[in-house]
C-alpha positions as CSV (number, residue, x, y, z in Angstrom):
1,X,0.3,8.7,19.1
2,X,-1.9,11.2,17.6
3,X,-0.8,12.7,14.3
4,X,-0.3,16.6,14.6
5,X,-2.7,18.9,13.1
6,X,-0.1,19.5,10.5
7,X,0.5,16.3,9.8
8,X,-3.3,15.7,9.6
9,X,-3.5,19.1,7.3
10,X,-0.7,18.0,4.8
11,X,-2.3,14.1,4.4
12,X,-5.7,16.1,3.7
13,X,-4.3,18.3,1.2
14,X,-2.8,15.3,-0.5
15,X,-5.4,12.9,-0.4
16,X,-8.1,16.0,-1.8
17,X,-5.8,16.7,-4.3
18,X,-5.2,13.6,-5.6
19,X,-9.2,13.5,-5.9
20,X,-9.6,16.8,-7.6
21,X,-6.8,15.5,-10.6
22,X,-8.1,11.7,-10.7
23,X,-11.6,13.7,-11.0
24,X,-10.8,16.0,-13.4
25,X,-8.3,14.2,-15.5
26,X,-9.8,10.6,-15.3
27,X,-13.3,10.5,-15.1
28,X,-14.2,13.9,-16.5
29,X,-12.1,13.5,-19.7
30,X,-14.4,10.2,-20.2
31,X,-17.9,12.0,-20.0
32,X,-16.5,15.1,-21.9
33,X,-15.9,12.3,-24.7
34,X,-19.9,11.3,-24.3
35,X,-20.7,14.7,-25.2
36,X,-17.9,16.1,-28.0
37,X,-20.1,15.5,-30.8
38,X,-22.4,18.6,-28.5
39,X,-18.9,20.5,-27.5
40,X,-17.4,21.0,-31.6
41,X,-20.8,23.0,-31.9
42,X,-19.8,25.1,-29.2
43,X,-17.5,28.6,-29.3
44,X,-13.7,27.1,-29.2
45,X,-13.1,29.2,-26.0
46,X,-16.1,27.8,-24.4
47,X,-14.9,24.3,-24.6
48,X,-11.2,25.7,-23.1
49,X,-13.3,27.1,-20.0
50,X,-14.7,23.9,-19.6
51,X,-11.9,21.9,-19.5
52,X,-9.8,23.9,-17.9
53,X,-11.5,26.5,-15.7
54,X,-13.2,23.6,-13.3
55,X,-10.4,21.7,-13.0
56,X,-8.4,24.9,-11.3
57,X,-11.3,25.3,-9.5
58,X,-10.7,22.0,-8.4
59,X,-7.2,22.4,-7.5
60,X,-7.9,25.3,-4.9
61,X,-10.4,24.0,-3.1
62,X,-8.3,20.9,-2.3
63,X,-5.7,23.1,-0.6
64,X,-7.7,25.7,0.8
65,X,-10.8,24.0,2.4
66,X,-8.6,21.1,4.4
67,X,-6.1,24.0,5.2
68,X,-9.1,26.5,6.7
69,X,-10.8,23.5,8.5
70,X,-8.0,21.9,10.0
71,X,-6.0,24.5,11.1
72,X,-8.3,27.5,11.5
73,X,-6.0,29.2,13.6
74,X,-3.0,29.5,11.6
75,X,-3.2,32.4,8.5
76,X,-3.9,30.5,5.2
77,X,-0.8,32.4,3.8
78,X,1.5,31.1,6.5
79,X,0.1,27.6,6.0
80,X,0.4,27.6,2.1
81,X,3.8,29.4,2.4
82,X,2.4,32.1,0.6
83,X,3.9,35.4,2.0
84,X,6.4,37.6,0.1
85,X,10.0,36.3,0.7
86,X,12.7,38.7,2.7
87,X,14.1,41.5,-0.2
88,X,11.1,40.8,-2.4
89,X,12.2,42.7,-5.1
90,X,15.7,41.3,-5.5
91,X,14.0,37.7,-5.1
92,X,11.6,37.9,-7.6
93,X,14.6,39.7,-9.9
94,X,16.7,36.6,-9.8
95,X,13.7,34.6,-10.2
96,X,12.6,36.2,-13.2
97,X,16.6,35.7,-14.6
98,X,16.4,31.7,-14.0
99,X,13.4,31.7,-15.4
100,X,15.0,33.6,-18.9
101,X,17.8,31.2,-18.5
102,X,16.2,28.2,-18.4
103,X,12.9,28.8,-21.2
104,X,15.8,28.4,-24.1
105,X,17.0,25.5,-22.1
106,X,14.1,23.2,-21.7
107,X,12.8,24.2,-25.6
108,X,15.9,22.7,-26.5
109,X,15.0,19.6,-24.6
110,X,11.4,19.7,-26.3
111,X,13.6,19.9,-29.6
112,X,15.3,17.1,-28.9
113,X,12.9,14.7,-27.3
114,X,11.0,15.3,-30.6
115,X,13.5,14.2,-32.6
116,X,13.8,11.1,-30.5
117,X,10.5,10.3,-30.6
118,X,10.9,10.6,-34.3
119,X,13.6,8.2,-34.6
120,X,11.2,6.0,-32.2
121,X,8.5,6.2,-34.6
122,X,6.2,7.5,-31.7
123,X,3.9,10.1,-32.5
124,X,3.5,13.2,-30.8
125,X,2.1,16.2,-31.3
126,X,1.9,19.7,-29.5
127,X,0.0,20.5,-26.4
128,X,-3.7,21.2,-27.7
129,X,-3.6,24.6,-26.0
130,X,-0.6,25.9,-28.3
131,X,-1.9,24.4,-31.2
132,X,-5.4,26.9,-30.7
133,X,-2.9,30.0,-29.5
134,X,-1.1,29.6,-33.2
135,X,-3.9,28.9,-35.0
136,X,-7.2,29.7,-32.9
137,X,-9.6,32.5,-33.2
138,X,-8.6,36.0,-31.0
139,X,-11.5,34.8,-27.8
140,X,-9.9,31.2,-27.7
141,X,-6.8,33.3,-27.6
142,X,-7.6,35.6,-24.9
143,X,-9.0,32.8,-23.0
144,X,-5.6,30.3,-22.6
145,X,-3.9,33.7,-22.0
146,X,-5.6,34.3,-18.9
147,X,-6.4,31.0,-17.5
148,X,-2.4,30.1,-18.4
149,X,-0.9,32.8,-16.5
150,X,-3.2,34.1,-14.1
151,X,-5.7,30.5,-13.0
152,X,-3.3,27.6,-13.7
153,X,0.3,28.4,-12.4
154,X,-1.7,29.3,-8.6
155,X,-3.9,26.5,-8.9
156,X,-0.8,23.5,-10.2
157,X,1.6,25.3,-7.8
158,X,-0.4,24.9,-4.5
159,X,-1.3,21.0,-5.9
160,X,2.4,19.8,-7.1
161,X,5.0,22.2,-5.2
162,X,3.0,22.6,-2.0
163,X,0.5,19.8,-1.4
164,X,1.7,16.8,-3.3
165,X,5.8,17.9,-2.2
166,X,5.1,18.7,1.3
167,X,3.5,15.3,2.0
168,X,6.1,12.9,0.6
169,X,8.6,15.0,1.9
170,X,7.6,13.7,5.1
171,X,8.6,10.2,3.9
172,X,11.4,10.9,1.5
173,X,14.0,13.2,0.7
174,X,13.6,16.5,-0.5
175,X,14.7,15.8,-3.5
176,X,12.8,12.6,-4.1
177,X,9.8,14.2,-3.1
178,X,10.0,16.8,-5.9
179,X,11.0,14.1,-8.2
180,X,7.7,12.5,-7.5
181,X,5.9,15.9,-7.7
182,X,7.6,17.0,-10.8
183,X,6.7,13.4,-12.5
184,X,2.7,13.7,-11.0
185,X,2.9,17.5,-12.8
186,X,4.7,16.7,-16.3
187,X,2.2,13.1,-16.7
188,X,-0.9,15.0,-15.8
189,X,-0.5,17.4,-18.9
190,X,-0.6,14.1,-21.3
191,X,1.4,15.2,-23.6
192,X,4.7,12.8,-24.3
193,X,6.3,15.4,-26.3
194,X,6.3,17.7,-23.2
195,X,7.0,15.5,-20.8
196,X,10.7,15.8,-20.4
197,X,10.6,19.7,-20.0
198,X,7.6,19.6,-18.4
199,X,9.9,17.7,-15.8
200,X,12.5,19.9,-15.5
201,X,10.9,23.3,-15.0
202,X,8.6,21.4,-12.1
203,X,12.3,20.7,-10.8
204,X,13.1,24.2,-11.1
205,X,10.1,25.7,-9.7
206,X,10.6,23.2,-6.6
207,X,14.2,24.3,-6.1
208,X,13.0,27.9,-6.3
209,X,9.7,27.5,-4.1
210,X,12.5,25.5,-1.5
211,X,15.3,28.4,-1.9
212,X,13.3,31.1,-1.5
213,X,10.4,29.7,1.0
214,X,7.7,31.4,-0.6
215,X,5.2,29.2,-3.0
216,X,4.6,33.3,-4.5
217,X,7.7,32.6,-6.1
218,X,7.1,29.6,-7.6
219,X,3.8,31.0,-9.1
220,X,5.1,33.7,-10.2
221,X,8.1,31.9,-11.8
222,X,5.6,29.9,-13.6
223,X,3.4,32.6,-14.9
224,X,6.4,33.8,-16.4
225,X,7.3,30.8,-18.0
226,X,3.5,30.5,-19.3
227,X,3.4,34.5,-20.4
228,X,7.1,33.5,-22.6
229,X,5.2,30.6,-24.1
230,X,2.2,32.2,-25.0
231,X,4.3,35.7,-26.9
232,X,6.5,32.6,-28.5
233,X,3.6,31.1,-29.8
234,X,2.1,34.3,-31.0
235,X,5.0,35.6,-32.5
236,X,4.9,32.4,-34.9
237,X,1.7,32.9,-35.6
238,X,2.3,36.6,-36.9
């Protein structure tokens, strides 16, 4: 029997985005390392474009063009889930409070999983980006500002909550299926220290792209979460 073209639009999605991140995080990470004696000559916000700007790039391309081609007739924003949800304002109010609740919640976890780690004897260090926000010039800082809340949280929520959710949730439960998302969204960061929290808020955004049925949410949740992270990180650095 012939798959739908839904079915056919959500294995495309996956399988594209799957290539975009084993692209971007596998094989590009590898030439980048052929060239970084060329790159710590360059401008510290020109080597954040580069690694980061392309691989968002990346990232929309493998939802949108599949989307566009196989389903031409149906509104990207309906396919994507990407109109406003019912009482928008009240939506993206509560959204906003979960996300306020939860920040102090998963540093705590960060807090603890580096104490662990401690006791383990396993290194870890902060995410590289954080590091240059406390401690980078101001165009290195402008640039993770914008490519953190504006670029990444569209790019990573139409890859991990949409495209890589949607198709195992047509094998698994819901809740498995975000499980599997979440883990694909905290391991592609690299960072062990991270990973735990990472975790949990791609479990969160899940729940809230799922409750409210608009991916808008989720992005917006996690811009939010980015824009407390970056004033965090430059308050320390005042």
């Amino acid at each position: 029997m012939e798959a739908s073209p839904e079915a056919r639009r959500s294995r495309a999605v996956f399988l594209c985005s799957m290539g975009a991140i084993a692209l971007f995080l596998g094989f590009v990470p590898v030439l980048l390392g052929h060239v970084s004696g060329a790159l710590a000559q360059w401008p510290p916000w020109l080597g954040i474009l580069i690694r980061t700007v392309p691989l968002q790039i990346a990232y929309f391309c493998a939802v949108l063009l599949p989307s566009a081609k196989i389903c031409p007739e149906v509104p990207l924003a309906e396919q994507l889930d990407l109109l406003p949800p019912r009482n928008a304002w009240r939506t993206f109010g509560l959204v906003s409070c979960g996300v306020l609740f939860l920040y102090p919640l998963l540093g705590t976890v960060t807090f603890l999983t580096g104490k662990i780690l401690e006791l383990l004897r396993i290194p870890a260090e902060p995410q590289m980006l954080a590091l240059l926000l406390r401690n980078g010039d101001s165009a290195s800082i402008l640039v993770i500002a914008a490519t953190g809340i504006l670029l990444a949280p569209a790019g990573e929520e139409l890859v991990f909550r949409h495209a890589v959710f949607n198709h195992f949730r047509r094998f698994a439960s819901p809740f498995a299926a975000a499980c599997v998302s979440g883990f694909l969204f905290a391991a592609v960061h690299f960072n062990v220290l991270n990973f735990p929290a990472l975790f949990l808020l791609a479990l969160f955004l899940q729940f809230v792209c799922c409750r409210t049925g608009s991916l808008l949410c989720a992005i917006y949740a996690h811009a939010l979460y980015n824009a407390l992270s970056v004033c965090l990180l430059l308050c320390f650095r005042s």
